[in-house]
C-alpha positions as CSV (number, residue, x, y, z in Angstrom):
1,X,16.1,-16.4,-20.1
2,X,18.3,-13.3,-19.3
3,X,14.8,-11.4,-20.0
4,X,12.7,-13.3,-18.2
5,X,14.9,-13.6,-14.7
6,X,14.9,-9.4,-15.1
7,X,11.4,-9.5,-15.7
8,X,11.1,-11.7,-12.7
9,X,13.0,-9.1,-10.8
10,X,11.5,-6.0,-11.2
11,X,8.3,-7.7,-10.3
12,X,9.7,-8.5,-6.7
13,X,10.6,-4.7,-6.6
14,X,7.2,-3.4,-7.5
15,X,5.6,-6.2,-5.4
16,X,7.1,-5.1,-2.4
17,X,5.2,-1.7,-2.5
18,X,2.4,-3.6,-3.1
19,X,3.0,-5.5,-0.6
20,X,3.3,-2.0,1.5
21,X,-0.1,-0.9,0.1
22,X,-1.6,-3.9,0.9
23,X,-0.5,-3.9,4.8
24,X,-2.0,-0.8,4.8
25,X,-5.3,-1.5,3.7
26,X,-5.7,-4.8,5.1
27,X,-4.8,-2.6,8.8
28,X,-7.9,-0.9,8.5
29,X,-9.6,-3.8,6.9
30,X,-8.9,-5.7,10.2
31,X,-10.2,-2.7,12.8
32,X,-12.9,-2.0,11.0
33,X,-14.4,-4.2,8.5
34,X,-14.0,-1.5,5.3
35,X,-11.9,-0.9,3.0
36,X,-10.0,2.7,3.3
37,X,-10.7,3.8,-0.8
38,X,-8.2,6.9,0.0
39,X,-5.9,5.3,1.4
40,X,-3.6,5.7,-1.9
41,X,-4.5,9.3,-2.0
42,X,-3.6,10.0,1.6
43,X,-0.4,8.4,0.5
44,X,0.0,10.9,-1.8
45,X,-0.8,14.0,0.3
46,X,1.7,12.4,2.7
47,X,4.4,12.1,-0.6
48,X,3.9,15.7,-1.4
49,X,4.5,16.7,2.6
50,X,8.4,15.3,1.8
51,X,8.6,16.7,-1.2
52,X,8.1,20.4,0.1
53,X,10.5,19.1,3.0
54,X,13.2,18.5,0.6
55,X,12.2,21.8,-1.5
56,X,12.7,23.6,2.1
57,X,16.6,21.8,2.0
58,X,16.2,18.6,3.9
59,X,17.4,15.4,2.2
60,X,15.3,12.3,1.7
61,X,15.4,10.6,4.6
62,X,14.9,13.2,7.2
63,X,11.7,14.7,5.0
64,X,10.9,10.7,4.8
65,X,10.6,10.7,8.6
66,X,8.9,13.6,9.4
67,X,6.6,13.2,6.7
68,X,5.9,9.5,8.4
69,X,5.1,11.4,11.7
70,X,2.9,13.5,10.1
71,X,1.1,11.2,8.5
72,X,0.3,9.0,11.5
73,X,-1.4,11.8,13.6
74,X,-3.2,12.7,9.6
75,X,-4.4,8.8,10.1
76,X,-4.8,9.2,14.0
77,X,-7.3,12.6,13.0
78,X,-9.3,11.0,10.0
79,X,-9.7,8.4,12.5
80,X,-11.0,10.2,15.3
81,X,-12.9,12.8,13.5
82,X,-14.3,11.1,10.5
83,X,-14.5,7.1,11.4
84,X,-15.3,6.7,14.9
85,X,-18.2,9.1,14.3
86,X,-19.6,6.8,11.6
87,X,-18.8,3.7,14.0
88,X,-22.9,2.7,13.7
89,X,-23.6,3.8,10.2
90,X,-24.5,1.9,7.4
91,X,-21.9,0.5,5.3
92,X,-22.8,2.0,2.0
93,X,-22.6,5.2,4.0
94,X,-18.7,4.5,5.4
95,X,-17.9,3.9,1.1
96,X,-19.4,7.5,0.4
97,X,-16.9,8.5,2.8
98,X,-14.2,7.3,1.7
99,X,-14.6,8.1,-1.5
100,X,-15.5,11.3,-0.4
101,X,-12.1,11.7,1.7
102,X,-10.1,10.4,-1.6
103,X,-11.2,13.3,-3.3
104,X,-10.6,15.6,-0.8
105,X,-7.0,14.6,-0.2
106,X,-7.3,15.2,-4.2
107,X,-8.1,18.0,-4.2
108,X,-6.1,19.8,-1.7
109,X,-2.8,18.5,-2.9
110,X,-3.5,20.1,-6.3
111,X,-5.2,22.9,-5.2
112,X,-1.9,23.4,-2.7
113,X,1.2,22.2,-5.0
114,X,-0.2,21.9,-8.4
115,X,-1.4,19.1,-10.5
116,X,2.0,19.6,-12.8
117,X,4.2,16.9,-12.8
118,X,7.3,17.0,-10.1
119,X,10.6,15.2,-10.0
120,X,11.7,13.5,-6.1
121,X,15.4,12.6,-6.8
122,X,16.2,8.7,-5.6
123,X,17.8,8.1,-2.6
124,X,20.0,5.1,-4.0
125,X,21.5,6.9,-6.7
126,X,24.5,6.3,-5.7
127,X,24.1,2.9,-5.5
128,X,26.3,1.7,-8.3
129,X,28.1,-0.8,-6.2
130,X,25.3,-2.8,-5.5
131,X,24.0,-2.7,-8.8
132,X,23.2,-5.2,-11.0
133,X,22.2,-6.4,-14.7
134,X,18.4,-7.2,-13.5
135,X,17.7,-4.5,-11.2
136,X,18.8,-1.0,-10.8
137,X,19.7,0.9,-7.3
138,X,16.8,2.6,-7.3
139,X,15.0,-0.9,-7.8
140,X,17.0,-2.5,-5.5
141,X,16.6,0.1,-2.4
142,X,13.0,-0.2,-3.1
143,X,13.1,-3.9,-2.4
144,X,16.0,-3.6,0.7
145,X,14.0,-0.6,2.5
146,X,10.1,-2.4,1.9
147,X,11.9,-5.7,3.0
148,X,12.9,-4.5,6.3
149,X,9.8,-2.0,7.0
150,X,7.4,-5.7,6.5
151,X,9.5,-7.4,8.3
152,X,9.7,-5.3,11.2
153,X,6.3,-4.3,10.9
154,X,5.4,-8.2,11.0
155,X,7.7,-8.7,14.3
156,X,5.8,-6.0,15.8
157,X,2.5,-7.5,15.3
158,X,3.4,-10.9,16.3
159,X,6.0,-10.5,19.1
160,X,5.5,-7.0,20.9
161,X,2.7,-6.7,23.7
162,X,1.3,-3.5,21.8
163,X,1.3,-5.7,18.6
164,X,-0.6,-8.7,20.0
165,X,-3.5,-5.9,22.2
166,X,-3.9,-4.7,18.1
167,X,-4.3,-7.6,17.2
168,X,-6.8,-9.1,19.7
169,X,-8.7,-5.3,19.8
170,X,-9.3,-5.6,15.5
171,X,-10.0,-9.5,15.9
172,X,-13.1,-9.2,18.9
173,X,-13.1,-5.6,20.3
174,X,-15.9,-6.6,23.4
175,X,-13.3,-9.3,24.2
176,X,-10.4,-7.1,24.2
177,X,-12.3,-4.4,26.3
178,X,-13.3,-6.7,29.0
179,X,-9.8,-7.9,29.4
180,X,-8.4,-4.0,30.0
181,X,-7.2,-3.2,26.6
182,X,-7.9,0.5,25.4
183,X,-9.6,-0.5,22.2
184,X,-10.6,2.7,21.0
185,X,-6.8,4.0,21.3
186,X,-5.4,1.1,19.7
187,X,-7.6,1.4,16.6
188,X,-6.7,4.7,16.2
189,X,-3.0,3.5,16.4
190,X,-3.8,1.2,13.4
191,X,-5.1,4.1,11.1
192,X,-1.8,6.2,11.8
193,X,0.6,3.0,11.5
194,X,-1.5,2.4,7.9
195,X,-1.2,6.0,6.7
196,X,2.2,5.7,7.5
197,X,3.4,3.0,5.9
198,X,1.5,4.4,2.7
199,X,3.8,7.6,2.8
200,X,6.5,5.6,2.7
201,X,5.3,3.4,-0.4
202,X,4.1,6.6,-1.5
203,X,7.8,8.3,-1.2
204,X,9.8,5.6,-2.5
205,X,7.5,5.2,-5.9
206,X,7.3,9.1,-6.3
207,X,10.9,8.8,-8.3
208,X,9.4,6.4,-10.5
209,X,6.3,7.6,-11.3
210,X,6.6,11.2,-10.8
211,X,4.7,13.5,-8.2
212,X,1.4,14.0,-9.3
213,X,-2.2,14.3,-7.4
214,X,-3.4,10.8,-9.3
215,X,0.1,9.3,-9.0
216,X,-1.3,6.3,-6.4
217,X,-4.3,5.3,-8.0
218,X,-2.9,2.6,-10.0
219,X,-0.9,1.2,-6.5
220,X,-4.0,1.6,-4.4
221,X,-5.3,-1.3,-7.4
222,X,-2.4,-3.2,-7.0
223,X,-2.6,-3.1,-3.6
224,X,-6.2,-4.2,-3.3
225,X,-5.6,-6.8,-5.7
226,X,-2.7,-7.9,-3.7
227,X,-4.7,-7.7,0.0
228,X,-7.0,-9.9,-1.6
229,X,-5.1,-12.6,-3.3
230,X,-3.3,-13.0,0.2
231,X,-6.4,-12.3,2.5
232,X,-8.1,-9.1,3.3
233,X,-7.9,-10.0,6.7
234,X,-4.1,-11.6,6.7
235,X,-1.2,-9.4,7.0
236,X,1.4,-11.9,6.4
237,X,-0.3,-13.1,3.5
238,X,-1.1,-9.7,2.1
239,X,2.6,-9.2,1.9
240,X,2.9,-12.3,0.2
241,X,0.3,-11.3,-2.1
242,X,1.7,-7.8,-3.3
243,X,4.5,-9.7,-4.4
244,X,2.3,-12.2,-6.0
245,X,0.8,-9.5,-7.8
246,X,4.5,-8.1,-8.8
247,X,5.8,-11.2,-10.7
248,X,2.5,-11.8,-12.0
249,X,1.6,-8.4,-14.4
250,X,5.5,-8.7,-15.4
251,X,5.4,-12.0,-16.3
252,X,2.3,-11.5,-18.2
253,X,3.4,-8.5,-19.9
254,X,6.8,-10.4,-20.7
255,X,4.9,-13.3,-22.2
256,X,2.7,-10.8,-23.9
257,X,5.3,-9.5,-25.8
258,X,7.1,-12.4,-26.9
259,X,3.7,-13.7,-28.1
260,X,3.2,-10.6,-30.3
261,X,6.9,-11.1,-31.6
262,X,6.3,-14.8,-32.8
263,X,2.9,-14.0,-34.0
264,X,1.8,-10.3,-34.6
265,X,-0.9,-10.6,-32.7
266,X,-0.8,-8.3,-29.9
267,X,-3.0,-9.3,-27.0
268,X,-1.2,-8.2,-23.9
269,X,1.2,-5.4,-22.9
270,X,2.5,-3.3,-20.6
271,X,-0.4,-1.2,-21.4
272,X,-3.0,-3.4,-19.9
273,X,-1.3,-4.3,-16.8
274,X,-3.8,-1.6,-14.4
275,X,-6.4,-4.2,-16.7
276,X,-4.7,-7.5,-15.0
277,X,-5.2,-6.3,-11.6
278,X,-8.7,-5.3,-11.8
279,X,-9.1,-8.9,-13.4
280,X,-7.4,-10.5,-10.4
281,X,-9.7,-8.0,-8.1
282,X,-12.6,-9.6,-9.6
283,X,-11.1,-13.2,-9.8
284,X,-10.6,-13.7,-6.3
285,X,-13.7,-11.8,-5.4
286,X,-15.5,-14.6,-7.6
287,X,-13.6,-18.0,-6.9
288,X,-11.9,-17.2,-3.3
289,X,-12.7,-14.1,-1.4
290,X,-10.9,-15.1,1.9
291,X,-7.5,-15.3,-0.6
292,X,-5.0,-18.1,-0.9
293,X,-3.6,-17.6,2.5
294,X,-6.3,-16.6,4.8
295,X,-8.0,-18.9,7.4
296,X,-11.5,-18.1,8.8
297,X,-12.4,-14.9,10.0
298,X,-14.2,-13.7,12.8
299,X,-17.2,-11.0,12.5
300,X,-16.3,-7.9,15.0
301,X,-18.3,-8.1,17.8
């Protein structure tokens, strides 16, 4: 049982930067009816930003917060430059880009910094006080920093006047223009509050994963998987879903193992959980593409 309730645990820890990733894309999901496939490797450009902050002798959290505001005028620029360019084209033509910016992004950070492997130290190391037998600080700051960034970020959207204009410019933009509100500005907004909020996943999984150029590939999946089990088009319930998608591939992975243990038959491990999520990517693309929590959408005008 012990095993199980840590299991349990962790998977609240890694959902809640799934939950991050899945804000992110389900942002620019909202304003403009695609789905950003670089947004885990801008997250990763942005991760490597703090990392030669702290290399140049700041600490964590001011490289954190510079390397947030750099990151929303990097998501303000792809936005401007790239996107509202392509506003008209075809959509098969917006995926080329994006896949063509997640290589970019790829490319530069290991044509700048290296594809080697790079340690970013843990700003809850000292966290022993608050530690516990199912999670570790590192774990648990993970969890207490992604709670409060969803939570805010959730407030903002549903109680601030610059929330609810985001809102009603990604849900009918021709509305939204006639009533006064600066649409094109506030989309823009929406691509640097999304590439933001991936730097910050980005930087608080870097000490887990190590700092690498493919390091947010696999989180990008989660992420996806997550946006869709809560609703592409639903931030609320995309938060819900990353952590969904946390317990989930532990608990799988748990039961996986104490099957092979009674049995010998090994059929599902911590190997295969990057497996489980593209399974759940084409699960609720198959049975329920709106997601468990999402109510109709409307097409943008």
């Amino acid at each position: 049982m012990e095993q199980l309730v840590q299991q349990l645990a962790a998977g609240l820890s890694n959902g809640a930067i799934y939950a991050l990733m899945a804000l992110a894309l389900v942002m620019i999901f909202v304003s403009t009816s695609h789905i950003n496939f670089a947004q885990g490797e801008m997250a990763m450009f942005s991760t490597y930003l703090a990392w030669a902050g702290m290399q140049s002798g700041l600490s964590f959290w001011p490289a954190l917060a510079v390397t947030v505001a750099a990151s929303f005028l990097i998501g303000i620029s792809v936005e401007r430059l790239v996107v509202r360019p392509l506003r008209d084209a075809p959509h098969l033509s917006i995926v080329v880009v994006f896949i063509a910016l997640l290589a970019i992004f790829h490319a530069f950070a290991g044509a700048i910094w290296g594809f080697a492997l790079k340690a970013v130290p843990s700003p809850f190391a000292d966290w022993t006080v608050v530690s516990n037998p199912y999670l570790g600080p590192h774990q648990l700051g993970m969890l207490a920093v992604t709670g409060m960034m969803l939570a805010a970020i959730l407030a903002f959207f549903r109680c601030t006047r610059l929330g609810l204009a985001m809102r009603a410019a990604a849900e009918n933009p021709t509305s939204a223009r006639l009533s006064g509100i600066p649409v094109d500005t506030l989309l823009a907004l929406g691509w640097g509050m999304a590439a933001g909020i991936g730097a910050v996943a980005g930087c608080l999984v870097a000490p887990v994963l190590y700092l690498e150029p493919g390091m947010m590939s696999g989180v990008l999946l989660y992420g996806f998987a997550a946006a869709l089990v809560g609703g592409i088009s639903n931030p609320a319930g995309a938060v819900a879903g990353g952590f969904i998608v946390g317990i989930v591939e532990n608990l799988v992975a748990f039961l996986g193992a104490r099957f092979e243990a009674a049995t010998g038959i090994y059929v599902f491990g911590t190997g295969e959980k990057l497996t489980l999520a593209l399974v759940i990517i084409v699960a609720m693309l198959v049975v329920k593409p709106g997601g468990l929590f999402s109510g109709h959408r409307r097409e943008r005008a």
